[in-house]
Each structure stands twice: as structure tokens, then as C-alpha cells.
N, C-alpha and C positions, 0 to 999 in steps of 0.2 A: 336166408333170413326172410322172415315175413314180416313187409313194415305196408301201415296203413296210411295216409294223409289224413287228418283232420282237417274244422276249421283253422281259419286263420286267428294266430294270435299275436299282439301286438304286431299285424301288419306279415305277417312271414307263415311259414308252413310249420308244423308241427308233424313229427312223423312219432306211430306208438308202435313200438314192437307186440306182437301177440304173441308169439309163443315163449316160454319159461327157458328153454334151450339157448335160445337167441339172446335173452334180458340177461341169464346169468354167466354167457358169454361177453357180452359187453361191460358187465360189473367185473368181471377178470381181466379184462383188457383195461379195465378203468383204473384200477388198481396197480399196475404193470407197471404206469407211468413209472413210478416213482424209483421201482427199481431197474426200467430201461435208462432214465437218466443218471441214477446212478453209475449203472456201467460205463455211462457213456465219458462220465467223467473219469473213471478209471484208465477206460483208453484215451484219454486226453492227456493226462500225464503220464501213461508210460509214453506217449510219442512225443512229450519233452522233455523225460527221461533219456530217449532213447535220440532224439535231437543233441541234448549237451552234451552224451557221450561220445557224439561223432565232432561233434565240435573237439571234445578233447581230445579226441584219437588224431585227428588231421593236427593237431600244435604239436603233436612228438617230435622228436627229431628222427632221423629214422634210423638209425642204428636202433635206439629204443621200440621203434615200431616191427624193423625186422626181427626182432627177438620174440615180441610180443606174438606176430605171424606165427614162426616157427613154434612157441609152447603151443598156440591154439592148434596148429596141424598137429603135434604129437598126441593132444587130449584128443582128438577124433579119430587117434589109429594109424596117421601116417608114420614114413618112415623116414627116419633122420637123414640129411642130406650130405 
């Protein structure tokens, strides 16, 4: 990127990008925001999604939980014990 120093305004630096490549790369990055925090909140509740479920997996009892075990091994191909 090619940036130049100006004067000073109200006290600080101003920097102006010159080339068209560069300005309409940072107007796409400007614009981004709104859908990187989006994401970001997406991955925020699935990891309290994904928090309560462990919360509720640990309150089973565990006859319920070794049950639970064993269907999840058969869905991935294991073999019955």
C-alpha cells in the first residue's frame, strides 16, 4: 500500500492513500466489519450452545450416559460390544 503523510490536522497525522487498488481495498475491508462481527457472534452462541450441553451431559446419570456413549459409537461405525 502506498500512503503519504500530510499536514497536520487538528493536531495529529493524516495519512492519504494514492492508489485506487489500495482505497478500494480498504472500503472492502470497511465494510467487512459488520459481517465479521456478525460471525462472531454466531460463534459466541454456539460456544454456549455448546457449554449447556456439557453442562447437561455431566447431570445424567450414568447408566443414561453409557447408553448414550454406546448409540453415538454405533452412528460412527463401531461395533457392538
Amino acid at each position: 500500500m502506498t500512503l503519504q503523510l500530510c499536514g497536520p490536522a487538528l493536531g495529529s497525522e493524516v495519512m492519504t492513500v494514492i492508489d485506487n487498488p489500495d482505497l478500494a481495498r480498504l472500503v472492502r475491508e470497511a465494510r467487512d466489519e459488520d459481517a465479521a462481527v456478525s460471525d462472531l457472534e454466531g460463534c459466541v452462541q454456539r460456544i454456549r450452545r455448546a457449554r449447556e450441553a456439557k453442562t447437561a451431559l455431566a447431570g445424567l446419570p450414568a447408566e443414561q450416559l453409557r447408553a448414550l456413549l454406546e448409540m453415538r459409537r454405533l452412528d460412527l461405525g463401531g461395533d457392538s460390544a
